[in-house]
N, C-alpha and C positions, 0 to 999 in steps of 0.2 A: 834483785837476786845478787848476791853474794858470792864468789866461788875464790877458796883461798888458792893466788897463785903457785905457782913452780911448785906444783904437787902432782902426783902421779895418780891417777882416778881408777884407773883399768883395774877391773876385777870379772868373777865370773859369776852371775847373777841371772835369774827369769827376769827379763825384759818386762813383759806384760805383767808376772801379779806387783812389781817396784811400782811399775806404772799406778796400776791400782793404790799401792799404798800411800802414793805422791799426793794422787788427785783427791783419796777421800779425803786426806786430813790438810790439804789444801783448800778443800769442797765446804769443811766445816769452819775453817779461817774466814772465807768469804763469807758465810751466811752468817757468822757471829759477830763481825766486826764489823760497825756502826759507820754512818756515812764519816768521812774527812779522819778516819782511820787508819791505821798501817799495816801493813803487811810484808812481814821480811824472811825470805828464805837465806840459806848461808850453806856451801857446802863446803865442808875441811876434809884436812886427811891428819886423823892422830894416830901413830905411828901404822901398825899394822890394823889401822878399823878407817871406814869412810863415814865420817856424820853427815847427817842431812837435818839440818833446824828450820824450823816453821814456826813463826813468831809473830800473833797477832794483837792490838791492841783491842780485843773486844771485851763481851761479856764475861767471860773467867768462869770456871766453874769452881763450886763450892768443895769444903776440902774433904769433907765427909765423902763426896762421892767420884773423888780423882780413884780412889782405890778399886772403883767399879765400873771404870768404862769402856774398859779392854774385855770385860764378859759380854757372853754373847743375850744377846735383848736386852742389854738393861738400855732405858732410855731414860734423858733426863730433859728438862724444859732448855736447858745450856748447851746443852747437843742432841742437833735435828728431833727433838719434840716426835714430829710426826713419821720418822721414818723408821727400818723396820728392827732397829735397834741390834745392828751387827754388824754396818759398817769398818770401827775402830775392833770389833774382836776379829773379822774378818781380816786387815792390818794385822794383827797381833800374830796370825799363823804366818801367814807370809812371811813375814818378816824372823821368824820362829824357824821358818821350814831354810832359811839361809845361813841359818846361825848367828842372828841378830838378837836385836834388842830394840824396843820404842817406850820408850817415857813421855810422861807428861809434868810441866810446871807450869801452876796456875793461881791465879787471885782475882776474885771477884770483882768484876769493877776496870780489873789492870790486864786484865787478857792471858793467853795462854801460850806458851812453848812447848810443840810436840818435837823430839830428838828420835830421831830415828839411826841405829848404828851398825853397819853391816862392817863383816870379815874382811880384808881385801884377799879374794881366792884368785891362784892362777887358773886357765880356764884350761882343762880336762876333757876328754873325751865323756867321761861320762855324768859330770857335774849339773849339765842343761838336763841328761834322762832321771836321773837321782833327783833334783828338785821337780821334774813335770812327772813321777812317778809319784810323790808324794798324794799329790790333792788335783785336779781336771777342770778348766776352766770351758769346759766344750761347751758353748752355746749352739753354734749353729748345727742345724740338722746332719749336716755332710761330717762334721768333727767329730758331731758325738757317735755317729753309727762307725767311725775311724774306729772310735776307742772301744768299741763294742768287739767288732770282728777282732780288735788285739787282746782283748778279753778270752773270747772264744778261740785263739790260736793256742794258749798256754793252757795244756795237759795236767801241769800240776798242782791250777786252783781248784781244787773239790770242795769250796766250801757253799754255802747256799747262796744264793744271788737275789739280790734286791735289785727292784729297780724302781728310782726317784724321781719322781713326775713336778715337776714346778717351774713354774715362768720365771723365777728370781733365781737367779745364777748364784749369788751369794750363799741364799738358801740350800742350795743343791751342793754347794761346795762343801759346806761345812755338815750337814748331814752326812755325806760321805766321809768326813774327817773323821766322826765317831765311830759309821761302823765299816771300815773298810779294815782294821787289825783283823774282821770276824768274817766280813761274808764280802764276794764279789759284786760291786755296784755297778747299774747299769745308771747311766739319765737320760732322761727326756725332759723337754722346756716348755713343751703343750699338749695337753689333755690327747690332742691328736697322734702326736709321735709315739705319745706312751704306749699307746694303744697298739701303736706298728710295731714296736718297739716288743712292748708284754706278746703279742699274736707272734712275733720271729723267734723271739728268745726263751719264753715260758718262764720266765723267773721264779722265786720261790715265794716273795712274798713283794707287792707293790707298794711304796709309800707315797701320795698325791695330797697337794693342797686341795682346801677345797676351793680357792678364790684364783680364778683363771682366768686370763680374756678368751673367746671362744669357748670352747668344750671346758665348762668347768669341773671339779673334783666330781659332786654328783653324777652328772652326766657320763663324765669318763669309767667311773664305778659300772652303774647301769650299763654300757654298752659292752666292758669286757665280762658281765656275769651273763650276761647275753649272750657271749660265743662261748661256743662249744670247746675251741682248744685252750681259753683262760678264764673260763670258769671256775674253777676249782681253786686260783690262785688266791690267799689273801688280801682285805687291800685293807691298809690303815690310812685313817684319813687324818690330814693336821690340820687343826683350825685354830683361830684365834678368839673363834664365837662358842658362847657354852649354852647357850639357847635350847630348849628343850625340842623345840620346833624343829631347829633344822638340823639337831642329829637325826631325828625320829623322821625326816627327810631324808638324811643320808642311809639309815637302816632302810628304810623303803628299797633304796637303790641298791642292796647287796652289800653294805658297809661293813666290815668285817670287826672294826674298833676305831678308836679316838682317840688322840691323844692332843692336849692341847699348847698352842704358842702361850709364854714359853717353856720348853719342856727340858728336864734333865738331860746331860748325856748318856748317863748309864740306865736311867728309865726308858729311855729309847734302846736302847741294845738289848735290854733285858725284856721288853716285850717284844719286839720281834723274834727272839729265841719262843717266847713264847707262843705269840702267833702261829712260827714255822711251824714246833712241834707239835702244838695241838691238833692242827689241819693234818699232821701224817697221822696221829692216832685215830682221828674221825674215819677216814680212809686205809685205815690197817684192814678194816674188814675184809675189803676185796681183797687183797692180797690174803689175809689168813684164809680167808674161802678157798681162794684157788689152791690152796698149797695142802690143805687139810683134810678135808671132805672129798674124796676119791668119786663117791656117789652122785656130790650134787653137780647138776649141769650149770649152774649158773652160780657167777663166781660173790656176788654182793647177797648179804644176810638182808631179811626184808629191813630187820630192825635197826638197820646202821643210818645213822644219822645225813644220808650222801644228798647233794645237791640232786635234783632230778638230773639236769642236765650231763651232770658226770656219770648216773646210773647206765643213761641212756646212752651214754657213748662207749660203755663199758661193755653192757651188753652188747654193742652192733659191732664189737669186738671178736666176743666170746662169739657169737652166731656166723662171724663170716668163719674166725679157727674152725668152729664145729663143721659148716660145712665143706670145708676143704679138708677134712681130718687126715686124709688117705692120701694128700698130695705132700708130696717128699719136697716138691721143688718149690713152695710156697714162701715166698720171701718177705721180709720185711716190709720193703717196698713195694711189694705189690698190694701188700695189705693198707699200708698209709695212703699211697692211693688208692681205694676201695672206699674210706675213710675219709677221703678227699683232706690228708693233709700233709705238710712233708714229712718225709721221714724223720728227723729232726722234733718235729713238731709233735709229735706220734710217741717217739719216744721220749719225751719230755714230760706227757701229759703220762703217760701211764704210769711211770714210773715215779712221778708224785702222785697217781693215785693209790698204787698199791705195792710202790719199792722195790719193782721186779722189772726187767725191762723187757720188749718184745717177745725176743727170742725165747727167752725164760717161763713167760707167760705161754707161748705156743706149747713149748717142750710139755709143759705143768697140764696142760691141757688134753694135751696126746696122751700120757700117763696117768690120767684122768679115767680118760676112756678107756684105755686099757686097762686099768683095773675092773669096770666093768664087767669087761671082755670077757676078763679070764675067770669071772665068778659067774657068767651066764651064757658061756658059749661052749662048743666041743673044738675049737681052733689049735693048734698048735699056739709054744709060743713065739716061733718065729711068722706063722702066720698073722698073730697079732700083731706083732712089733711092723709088720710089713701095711697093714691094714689101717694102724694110725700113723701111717705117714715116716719111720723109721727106716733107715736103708740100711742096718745091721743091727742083727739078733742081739750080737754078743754086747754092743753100744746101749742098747734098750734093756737091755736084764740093768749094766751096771747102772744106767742114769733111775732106774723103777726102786732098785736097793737104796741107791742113796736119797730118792725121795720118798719112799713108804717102810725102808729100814727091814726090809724083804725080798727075796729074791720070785720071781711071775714063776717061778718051779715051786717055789713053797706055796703061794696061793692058791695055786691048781692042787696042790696034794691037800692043802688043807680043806679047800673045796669039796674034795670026791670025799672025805672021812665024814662030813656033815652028810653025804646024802643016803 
């Protein structure tokens, strides 16, 4: 190695992804250059930039396809053959996300020189948060649920949440590259976590390999369409297999779609848009039920398309409100527990099933039955307001107007003129 003297090196840099970008395209020096070989690193400093040169005498790759090795998957017999062809793109952000630059010069036969050229930055208070805000390299279990909870402290991501199930770090990185301008990314790195991971958080829609050690894609599918509180979730599955078999495997286990390696970027973001939104339309029913139909006691049309499991959870919903109609003090939490889930968890799931959230649903409920009330009872209607569970008359008229666009005095007057 090489390092040009009386020069000034210090800049302000992610330690770990440099690292990464050192070792892969060190990683691919060795494995290309032929026994009694060379290999020459060199690091300079030209004026305000640091280079970094990696110069091996191996196999060289062909010039046709120097223009294509910084994409993500392409693979060539000249670089790692068998690996999973995102290594050098994977480099490329990194190096990208610092305000650099990596080139290559190569010849077949005569070996290659990768240049790698970063900014020299003073180092800033906020320089190390701005590059580790970018892109998340959380492998271990204890990092990634760090970066979850910091997920779930900021109030003013509202946007829908994936979360990316895969044992390949690289994978997970750059997945997230694409869609984090759009929606908040969770990860997980085995089928296991995901699973802890989807049951804490409720995500909006899950993305999971199918090829895992342990709990593979399949199986991790299957086991969250099994529970009750991530049932209803999405799951796109990625494969590298187009096999008719083992989709038709994957569909067994609750698979939601498929998308295969390698896949576009904007093809990926635009079905997940898709996915999300379709799964709220399948499940708008419940919510239009509850919200529309004053009559009927149960909030799901028969003919809507609902997983059973989310029917039945919907219902033991509606039946615990129904029977606590008249309790004023009926909380959320006591319902989630009822429910057996956390409150959190409760409000997550319902509110991807039918876009209202507890409280709303409760309220929708009570004015349900009160419309009832007031077309088959002789009550008063502050008796009624008091009877489904309202602790003032005057609160209960205004909340019944702005949901049936009528005041409980006009449906009593209009009531006695029919009879």
């Amino acid at each position: 190695m090489t390092i040009e003297p009386d020069k000034d090196y210090h800049t302000a840099l992610d330690l770990d992804k440099i690292e990464r970008v050192y070792f892969n395209i060190l990683s691919n020096a060795f494995k290309f250059t032929p026994a009694n070989g060379s290999i020459d690193v060199n690091l300079s400093r030209k004026g305000d930039s640091i280079c970094l040169a990696v110069k091996d005498t191996g196999v060289g790759i062909p010039q046709e396809e120097i223009s294509q090795i910084f994409d993500r998957f392409f693979k060539t017999d000249h670089i790692n053959p068998t690996g999973s062809g995102i290594g050098l793109a994977l480099s490329k952000v990194f190096v990208e996300m610092h305000q650099g630059t990596i080139s290559v010069e190569s010849q077949p036969g005569k070996g290659s020189t990768f240049t790698v050229t970063l900014p020299v930055k003073q180092a800033q208070a906020d320089t190390a948060a701005d590059i580790q805000a970018s892109v998340s390299l959380a492998e271990a279990d204890d990092e990634e649920l760090k970066e979850v909870e910091a997920l779930e402290t900021e109030p003013h991501k509202n946007a829908p949440t994936i979360l990316i199930i895969d044992d390949n770090p690289d994978i997970r990185v750059l997945v997230k590259s694409i869609l984090s301008p759009k929606f908040t990314v969770l990860q997980a790195s085995s089928g296991a976590q995901g699973i802890r991971l989807a049951t804490k958080y409720i995500p909006d829609l899950i993305i999971c390999d199918v090829m895992m050690p342990g709990i593979d894609g399949y199986e991790t599918c299957r086991r969250l369409k099994a529970e009750e509180v991530t049932s209803h979730i999405p799951v796109l599955l990625l494969t590298a297999c187009s096999l008719d078999e083992q989709r038709t495997l994957g569909y067994q286990c609750g698979v939601d779609a498929y998308m295969s390696k390698p896949f576009d970027s904007e093809m990926l973001s635009a079905r997940c848009d898709s996915l999300i939104e379709n799964r709220k339309r399948i499940y708008s029913s419940m919510g239009a039920a509850s919200t529309v139909e004053p009559a009927a006691e149960t909030a799901p049309q028969k003919s809507a398309p609902v997983h059973d499991i989310d029917n039945e959870f919907y219902q033991r919903f509606v039946a615990i409100v129904n029977d606590e109609i008249g309790n004023a003090d009926l909380s959320v939490e006591e319902l989630a527990q009822r429910l057996g889930l956390s409150r959190v968890q409760m409000y997550r799931k319902l509110k991807a099933l039918t876009n209202y959230s507890p409280a709303e649903l409760i309220r929708n409920l009570r004015l349900r039955r009160a419309a009832q009330m007031l077309k088959n009872s002789e009550m008063t209607v502050s008796e009624i307001a008091y009877s489904v569970g309202f602790t003032s008359p005057s609160y209960f008229a205004k909340c019944y107007r702005e949901y049936f666009n009528e005041t409980p005095s006009e449906v009593q007057a209009r009531t006695s003129k029919l009879e």
